[in-house]
Backbone as CSV, one residue per row, in Angstrom:
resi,resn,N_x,N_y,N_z,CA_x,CA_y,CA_z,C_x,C_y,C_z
1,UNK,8.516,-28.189,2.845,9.046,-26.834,2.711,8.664,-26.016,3.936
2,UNK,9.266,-25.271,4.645,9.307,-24.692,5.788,8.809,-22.920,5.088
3,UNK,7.450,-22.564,6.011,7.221,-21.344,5.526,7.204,-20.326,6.161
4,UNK,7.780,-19.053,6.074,8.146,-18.140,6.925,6.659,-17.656,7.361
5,UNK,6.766,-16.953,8.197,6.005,-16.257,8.890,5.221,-15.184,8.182
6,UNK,3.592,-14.841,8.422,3.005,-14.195,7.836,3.883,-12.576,8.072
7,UNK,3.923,-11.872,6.592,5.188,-10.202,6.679,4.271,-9.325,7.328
8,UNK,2.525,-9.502,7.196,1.641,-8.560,7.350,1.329,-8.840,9.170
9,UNK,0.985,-9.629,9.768,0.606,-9.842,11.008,1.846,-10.508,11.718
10,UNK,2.980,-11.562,11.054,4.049,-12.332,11.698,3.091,-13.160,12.181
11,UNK,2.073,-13.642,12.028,1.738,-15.341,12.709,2.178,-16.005,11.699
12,UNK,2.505,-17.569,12.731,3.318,-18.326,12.001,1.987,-19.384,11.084
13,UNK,0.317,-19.176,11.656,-0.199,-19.981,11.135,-0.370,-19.429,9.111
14,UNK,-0.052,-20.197,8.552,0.081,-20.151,7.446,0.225,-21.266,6.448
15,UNK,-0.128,-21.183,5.232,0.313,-22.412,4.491,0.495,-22.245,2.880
16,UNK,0.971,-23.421,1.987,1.086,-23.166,0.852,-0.097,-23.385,-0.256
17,UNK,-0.037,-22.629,-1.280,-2.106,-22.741,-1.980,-1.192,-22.576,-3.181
18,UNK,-0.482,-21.794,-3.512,0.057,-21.281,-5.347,1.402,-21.380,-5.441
19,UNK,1.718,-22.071,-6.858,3.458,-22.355,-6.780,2.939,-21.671,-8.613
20,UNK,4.382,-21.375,-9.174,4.485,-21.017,-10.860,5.778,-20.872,-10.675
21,UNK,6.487,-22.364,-11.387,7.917,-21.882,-11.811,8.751,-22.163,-10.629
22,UNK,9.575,-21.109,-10.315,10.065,-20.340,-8.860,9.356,-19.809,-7.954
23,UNK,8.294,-19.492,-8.256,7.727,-18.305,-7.326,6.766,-18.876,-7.040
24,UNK,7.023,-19.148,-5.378,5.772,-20.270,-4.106,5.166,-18.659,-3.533
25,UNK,3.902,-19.098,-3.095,2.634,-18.351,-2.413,2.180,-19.201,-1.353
26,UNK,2.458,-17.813,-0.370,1.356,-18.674,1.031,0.336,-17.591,1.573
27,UNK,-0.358,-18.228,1.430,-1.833,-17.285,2.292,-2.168,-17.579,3.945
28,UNK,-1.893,-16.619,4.924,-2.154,-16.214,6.559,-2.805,-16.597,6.788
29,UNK,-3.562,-17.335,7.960,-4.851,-17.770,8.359,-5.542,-16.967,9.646
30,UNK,-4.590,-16.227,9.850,-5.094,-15.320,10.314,-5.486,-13.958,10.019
31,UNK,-4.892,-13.116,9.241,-5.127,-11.625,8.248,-5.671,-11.967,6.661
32,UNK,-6.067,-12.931,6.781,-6.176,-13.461,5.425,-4.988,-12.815,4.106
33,UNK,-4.010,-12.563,4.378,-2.972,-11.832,3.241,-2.166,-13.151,2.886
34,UNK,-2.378,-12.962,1.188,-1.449,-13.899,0.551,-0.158,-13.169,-0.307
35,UNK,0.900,-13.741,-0.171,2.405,-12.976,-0.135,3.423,-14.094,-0.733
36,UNK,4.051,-13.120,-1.358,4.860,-14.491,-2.656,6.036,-14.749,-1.016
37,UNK,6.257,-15.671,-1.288,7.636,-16.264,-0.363,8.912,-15.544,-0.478
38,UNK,9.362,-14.508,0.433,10.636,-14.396,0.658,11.452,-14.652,-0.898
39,UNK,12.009,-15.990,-0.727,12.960,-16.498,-1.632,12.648,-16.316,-3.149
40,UNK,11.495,-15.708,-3.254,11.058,-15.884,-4.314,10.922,-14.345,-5.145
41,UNK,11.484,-13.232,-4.739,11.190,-11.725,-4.574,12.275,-11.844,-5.570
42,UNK,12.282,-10.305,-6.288,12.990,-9.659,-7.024,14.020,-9.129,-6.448
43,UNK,15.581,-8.780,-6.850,16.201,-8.350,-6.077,16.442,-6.805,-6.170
44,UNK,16.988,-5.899,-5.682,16.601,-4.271,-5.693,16.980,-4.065,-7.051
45,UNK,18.154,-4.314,-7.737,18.281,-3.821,-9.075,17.093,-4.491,-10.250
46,UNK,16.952,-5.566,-10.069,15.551,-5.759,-10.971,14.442,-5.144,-10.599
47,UNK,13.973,-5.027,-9.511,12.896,-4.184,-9.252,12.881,-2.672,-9.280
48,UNK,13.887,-2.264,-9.161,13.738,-0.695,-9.606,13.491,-1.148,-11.455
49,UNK,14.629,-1.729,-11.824,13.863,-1.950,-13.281,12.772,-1.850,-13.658
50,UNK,11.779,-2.820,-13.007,10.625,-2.886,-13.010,9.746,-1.848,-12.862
51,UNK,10.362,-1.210,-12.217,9.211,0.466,-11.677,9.801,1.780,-12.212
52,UNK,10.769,1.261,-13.148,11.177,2.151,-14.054,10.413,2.398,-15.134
53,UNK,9.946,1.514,-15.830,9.299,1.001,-17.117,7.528,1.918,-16.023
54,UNK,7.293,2.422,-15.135,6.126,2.397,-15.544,5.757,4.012,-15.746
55,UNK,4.605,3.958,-16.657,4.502,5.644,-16.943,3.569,6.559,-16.258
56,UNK,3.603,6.774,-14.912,2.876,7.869,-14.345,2.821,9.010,-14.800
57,UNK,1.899,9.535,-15.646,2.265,10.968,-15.579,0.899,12.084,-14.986
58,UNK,1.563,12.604,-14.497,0.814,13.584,-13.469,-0.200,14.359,-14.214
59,UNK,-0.155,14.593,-15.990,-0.990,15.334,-16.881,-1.732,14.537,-16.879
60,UNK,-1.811,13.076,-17.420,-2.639,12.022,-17.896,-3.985,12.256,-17.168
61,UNK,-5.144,12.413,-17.861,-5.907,12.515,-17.099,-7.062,10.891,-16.852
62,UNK,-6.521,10.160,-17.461,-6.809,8.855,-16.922,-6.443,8.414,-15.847
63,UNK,-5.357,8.629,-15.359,-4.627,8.028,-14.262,-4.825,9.159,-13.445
64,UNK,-5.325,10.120,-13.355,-5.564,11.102,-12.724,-7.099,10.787,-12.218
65,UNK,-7.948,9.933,-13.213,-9.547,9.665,-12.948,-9.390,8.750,-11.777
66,UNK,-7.938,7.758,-12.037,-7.601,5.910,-11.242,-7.347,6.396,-9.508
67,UNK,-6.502,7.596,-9.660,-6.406,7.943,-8.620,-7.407,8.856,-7.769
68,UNK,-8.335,9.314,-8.168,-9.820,10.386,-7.858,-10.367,8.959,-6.822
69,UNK,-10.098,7.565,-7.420,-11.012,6.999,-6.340,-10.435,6.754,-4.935
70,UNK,-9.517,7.383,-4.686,-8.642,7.466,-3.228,-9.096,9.083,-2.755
71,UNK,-8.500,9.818,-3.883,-8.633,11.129,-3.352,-9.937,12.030,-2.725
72,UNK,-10.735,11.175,-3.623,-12.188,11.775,-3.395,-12.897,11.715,-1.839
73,UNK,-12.932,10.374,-1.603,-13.337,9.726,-0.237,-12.475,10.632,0.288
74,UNK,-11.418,11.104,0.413,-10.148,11.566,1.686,-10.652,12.633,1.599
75,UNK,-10.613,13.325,0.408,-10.967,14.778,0.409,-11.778,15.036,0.970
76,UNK,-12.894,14.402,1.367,-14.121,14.595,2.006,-14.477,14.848,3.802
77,UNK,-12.925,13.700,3.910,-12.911,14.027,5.503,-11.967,14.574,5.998
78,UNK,-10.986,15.253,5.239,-10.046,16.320,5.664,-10.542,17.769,6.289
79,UNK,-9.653,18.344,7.104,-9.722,19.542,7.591,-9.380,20.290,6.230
80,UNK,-9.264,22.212,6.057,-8.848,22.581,5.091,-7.383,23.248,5.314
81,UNK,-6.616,22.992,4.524,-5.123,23.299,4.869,-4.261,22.319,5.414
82,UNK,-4.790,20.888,5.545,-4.245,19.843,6.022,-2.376,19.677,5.259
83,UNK,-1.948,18.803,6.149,-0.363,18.232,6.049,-0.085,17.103,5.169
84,UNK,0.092,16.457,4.399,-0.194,14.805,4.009,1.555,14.850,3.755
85,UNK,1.355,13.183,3.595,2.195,12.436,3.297,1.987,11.027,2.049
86,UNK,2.887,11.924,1.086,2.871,10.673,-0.336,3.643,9.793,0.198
87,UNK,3.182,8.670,0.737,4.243,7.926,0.802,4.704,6.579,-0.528
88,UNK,5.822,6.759,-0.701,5.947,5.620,-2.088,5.337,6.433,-3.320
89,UNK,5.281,7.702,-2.995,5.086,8.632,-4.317,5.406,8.222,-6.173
90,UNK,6.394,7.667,-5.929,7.262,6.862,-7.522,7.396,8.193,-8.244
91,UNK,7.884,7.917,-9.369,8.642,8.977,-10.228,7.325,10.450,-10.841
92,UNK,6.617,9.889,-10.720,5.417,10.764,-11.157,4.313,10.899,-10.387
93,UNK,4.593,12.141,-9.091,3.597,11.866,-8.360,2.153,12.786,-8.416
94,UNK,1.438,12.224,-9.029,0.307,12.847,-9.305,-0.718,12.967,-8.272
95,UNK,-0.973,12.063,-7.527,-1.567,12.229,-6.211,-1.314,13.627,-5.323
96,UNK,-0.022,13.735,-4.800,0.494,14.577,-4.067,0.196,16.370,-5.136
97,UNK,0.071,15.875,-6.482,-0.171,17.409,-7.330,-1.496,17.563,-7.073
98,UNK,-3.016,16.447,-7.102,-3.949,16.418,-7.101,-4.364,17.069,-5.214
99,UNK,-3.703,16.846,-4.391,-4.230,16.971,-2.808,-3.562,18.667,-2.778
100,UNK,-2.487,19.013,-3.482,-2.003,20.558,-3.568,-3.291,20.887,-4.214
101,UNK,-3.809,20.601,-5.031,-4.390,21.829,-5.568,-5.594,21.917,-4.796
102,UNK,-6.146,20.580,-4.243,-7.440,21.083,-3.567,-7.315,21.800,-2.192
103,UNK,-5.863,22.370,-1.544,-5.162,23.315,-0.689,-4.846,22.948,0.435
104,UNK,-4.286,21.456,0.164,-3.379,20.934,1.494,-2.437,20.849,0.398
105,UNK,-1.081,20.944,1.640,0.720,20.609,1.262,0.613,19.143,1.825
106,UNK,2.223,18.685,0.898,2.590,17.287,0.501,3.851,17.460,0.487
107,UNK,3.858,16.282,1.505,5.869,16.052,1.209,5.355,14.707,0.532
108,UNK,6.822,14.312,0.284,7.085,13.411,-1.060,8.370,12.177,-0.046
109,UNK,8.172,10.716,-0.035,8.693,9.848,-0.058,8.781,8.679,-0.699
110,UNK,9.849,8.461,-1.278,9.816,6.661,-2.031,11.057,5.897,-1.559
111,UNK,11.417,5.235,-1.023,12.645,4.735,-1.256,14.046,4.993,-2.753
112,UNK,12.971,4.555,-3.502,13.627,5.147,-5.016,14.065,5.986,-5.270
113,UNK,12.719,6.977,-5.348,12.681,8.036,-6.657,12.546,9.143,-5.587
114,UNK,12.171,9.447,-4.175,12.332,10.307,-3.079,12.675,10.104,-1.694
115,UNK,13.867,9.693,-1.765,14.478,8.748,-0.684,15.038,9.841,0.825
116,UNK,14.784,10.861,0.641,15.083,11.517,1.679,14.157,11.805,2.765
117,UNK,15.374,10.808,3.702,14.479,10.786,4.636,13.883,11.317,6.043
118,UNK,14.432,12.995,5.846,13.845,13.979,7.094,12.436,14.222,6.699
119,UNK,11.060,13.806,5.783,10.112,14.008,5.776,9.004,12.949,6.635
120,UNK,10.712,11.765,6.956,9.876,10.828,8.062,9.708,11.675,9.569
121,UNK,10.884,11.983,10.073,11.068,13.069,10.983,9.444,13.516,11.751
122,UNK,8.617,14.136,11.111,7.291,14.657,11.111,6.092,13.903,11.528
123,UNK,5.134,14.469,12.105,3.867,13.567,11.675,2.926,14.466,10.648
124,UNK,2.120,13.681,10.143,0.967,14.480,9.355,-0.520,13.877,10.034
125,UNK,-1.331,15.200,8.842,-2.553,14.840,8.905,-3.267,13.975,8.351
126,UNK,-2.405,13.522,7.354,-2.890,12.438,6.427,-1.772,11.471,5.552
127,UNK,-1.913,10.276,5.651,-0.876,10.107,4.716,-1.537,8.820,3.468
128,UNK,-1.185,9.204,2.367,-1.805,8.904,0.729,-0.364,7.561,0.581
129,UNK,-1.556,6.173,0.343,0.097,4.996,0.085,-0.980,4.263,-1.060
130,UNK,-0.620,5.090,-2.178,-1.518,4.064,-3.482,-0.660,3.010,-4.550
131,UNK,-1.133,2.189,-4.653,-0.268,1.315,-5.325,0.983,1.000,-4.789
132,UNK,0.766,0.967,-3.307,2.250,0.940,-3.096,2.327,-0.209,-1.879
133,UNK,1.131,-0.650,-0.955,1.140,-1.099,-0.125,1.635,-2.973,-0.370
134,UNK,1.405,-3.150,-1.998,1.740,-4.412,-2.203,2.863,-4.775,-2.732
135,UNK,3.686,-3.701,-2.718,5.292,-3.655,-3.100,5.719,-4.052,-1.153
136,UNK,5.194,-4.050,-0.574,6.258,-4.151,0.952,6.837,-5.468,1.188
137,UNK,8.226,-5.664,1.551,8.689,-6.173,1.383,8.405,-6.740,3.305
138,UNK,8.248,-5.719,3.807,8.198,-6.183,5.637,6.430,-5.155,6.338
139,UNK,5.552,-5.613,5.533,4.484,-4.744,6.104,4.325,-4.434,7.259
140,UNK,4.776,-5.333,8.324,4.265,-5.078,9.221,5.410,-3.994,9.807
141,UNK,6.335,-3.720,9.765,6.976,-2.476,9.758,6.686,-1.586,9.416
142,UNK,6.484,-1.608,8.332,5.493,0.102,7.250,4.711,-0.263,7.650
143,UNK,3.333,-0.615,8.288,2.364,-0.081,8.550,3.036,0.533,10.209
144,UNK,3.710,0.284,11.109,4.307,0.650,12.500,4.978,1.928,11.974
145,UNK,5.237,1.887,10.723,5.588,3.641,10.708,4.783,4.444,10.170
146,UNK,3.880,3.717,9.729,2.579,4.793,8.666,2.357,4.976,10.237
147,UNK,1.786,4.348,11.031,1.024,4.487,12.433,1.967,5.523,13.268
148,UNK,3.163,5.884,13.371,3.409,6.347,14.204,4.125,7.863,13.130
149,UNK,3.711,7.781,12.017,3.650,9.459,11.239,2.678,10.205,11.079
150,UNK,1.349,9.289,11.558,-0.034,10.018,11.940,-0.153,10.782,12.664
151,UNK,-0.859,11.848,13.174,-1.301,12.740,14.121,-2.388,11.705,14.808
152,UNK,-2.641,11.988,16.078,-3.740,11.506,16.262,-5.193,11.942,15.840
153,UNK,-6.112,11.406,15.259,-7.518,12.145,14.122,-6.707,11.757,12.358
154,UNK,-6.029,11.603,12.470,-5.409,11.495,11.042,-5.611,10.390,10.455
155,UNK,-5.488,10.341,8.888,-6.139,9.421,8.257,-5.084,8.787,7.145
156,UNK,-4.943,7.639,7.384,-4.248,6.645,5.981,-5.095,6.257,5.335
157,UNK,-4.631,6.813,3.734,-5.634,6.377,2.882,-4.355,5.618,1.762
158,UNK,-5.359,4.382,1.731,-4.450,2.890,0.769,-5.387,2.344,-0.434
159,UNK,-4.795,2.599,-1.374,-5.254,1.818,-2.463,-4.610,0.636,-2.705
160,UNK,-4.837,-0.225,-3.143,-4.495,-1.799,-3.867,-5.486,-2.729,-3.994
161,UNK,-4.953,-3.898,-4.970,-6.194,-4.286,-5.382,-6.428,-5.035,-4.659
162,UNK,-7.513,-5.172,-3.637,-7.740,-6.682,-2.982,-8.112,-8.081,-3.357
163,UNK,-7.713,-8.625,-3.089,-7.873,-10.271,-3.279,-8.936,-10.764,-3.040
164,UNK,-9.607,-11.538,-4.115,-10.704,-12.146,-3.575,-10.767,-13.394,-3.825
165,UNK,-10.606,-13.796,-4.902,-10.527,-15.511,-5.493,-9.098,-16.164,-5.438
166,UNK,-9.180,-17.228,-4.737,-7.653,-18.397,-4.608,-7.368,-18.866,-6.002
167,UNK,-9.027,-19.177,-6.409,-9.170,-19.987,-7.610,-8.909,-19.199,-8.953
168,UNK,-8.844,-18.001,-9.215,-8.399,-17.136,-9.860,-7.418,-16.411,-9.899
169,UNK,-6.540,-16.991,-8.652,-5.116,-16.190,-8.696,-4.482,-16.458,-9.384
170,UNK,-4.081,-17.579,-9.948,-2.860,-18.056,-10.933,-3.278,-16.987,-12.343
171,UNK,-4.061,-16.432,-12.737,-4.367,-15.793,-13.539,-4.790,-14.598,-13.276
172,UNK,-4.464,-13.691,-12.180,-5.101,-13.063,-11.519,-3.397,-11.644,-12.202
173,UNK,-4.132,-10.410,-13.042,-3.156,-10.021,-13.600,-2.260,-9.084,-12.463
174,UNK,-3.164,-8.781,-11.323,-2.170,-8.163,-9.869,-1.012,-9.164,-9.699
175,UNK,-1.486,-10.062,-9.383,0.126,-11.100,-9.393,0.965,-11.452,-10.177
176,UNK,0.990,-11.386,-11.410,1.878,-11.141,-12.679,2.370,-9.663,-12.964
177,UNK,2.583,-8.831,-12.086,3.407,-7.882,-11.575,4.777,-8.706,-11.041
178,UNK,5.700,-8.723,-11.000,6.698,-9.324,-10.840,6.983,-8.455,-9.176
179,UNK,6.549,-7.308,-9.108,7.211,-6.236,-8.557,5.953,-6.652,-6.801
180,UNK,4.918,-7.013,-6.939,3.932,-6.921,-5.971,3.639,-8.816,-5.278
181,UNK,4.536,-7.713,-3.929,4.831,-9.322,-3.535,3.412,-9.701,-2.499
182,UNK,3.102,-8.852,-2.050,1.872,-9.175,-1.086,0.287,-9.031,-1.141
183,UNK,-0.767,-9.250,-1.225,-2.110,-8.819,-1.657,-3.132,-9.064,-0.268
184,UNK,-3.752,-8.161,-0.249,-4.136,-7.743,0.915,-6.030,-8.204,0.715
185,UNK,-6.715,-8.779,1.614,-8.242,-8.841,1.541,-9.029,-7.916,2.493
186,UNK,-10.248,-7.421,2.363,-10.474,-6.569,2.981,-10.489,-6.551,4.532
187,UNK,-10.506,-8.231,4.652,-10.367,-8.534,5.924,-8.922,-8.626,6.636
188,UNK,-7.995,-8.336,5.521,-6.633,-7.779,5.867,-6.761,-6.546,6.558
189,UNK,-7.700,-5.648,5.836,-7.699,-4.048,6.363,-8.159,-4.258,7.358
190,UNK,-9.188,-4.460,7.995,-9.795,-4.568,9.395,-8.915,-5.276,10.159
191,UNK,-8.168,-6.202,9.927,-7.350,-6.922,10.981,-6.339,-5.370,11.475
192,UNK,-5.569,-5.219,10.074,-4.424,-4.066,10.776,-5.356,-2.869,11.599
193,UNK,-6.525,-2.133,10.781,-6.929,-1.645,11.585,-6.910,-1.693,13.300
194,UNK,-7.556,-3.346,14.016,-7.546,-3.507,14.998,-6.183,-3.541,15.615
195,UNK,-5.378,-3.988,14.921,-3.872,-4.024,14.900,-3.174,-2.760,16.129
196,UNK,-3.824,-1.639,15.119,-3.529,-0.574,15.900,-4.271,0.506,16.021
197,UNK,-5.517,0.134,16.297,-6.700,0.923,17.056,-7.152,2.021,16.319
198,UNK,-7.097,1.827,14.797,-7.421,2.405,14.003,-8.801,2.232,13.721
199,UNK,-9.629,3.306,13.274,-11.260,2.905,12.158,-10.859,2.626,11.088
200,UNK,-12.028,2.030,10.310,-11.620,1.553,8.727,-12.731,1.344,7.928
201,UNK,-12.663,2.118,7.402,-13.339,2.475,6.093,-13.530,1.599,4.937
202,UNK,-14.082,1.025,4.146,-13.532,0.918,2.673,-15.000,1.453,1.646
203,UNK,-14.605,2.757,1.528,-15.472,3.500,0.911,-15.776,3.403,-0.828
204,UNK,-14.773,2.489,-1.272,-15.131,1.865,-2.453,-14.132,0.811,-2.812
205,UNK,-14.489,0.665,-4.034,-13.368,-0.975,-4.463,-11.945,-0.639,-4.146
206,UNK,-11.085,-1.809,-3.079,-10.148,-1.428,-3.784,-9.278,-0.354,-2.574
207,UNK,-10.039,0.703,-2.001,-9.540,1.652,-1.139,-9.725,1.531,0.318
208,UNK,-9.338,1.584,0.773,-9.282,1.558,2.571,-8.469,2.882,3.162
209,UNK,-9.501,3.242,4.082,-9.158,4.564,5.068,-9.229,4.180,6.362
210,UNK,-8.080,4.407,6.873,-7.757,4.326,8.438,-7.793,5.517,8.750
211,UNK,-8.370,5.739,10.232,-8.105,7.184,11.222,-7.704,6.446,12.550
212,UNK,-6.833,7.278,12.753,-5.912,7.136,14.092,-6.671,8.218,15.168
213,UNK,-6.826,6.762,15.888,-8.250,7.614,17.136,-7.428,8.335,17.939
């Protein structure tokens, strides 16, 4: 079987570790990122399906606690009155309500659910991509535009769950998301970091902060 090219770095060194069904997995040997195969992805009308069914709501104050572990760390190294950017916001964006109230503004992007796209136009001071970085279908593109909507001093802050066990993936409930084709290790974050001359943070489970020097 012939395997495409790593989506997160494009090296071709790579190989196959997880098959279920239809859906083949190859893990990078260089960014360490493991990513379902191309051929094996949802197509746009099933996957909006998929991210239809899920219930964000911006009151919930559980999912309001899930997201505090992104916001908190950021909040900390922001200027006051800062710019951000939700990017991949989804239908209920609670993040972008949570960074208003502590008195920075938020524009709003998803492909989906906020598809307009003069808020790319801009750069910011910050841009917020939670739960969203393992939906990419071409990372290494979205991260070349997260990088070039930064200010310089500005900070990407990414939640997802990182990968740690091969031997626990087949059961691993991040990958039984139908919708999350790529999973990132922390040594994913430091690679892109160097990628593009970013610092990198990972100030708790799970979260990674880039600043654009």
């Amino acid at each position: 079987m012939i395997r495409n090219s790593c989506p997160v770095c494009e090296d071709s060194h790579v190989e196959a570790f997880f098959e279920e069904g239809s859906r083949s997995y190859s893990r990078c040997l260089q960014c360490g990122a493991r990513y379902l195969d191309p051929g094996s992805r949802l197509d746009g009308d099933a996957e909006r399906a998929q991210y239809d069914l899920h219930e964000n709501d911006v009151a919930d104050p559980g999912y309001r606690r899930f997201l505090s572990r992104l916001s908190v760390p950021l909040l900390e190294r922001l200027a006051p009155g800062a710019q951000g950017l939700d990017y991949g916001c989804g239908p209920g964006p609670a993040l972008a309500a949570m960074m208003e109230a502590a008195g920075h503004s938020m524009a709003l992007y998803d492909p989906f659910y906020a598809p307009a796209t003069a808020v790319l136009e801009r750069k910011y001071d910050f841009i917020t991509c939670t739960e969203v970085a393992e939906h990419f279908h071409r990372p290494a593109s979205e991260f070349e535009r997260l990088d070039s909507l930064l200010k310089p001093g500005g900070w990407l802050g990414i939640m997802t769950c990182f990968h740690i066990d091969d031997a626990r993936f087949g059961n691993w409930h991040y990958r039984k998301d139908p919708t999350h084709v790529v999973f990132y290790r922390e040594e994913t974050m430091h690679w892109l970091a160097n990628r593009f001359g970013w610092e990198c943070e990972i100030p708790a489970k799970d979260i990674a902060l880039m600043r654009k020097r």
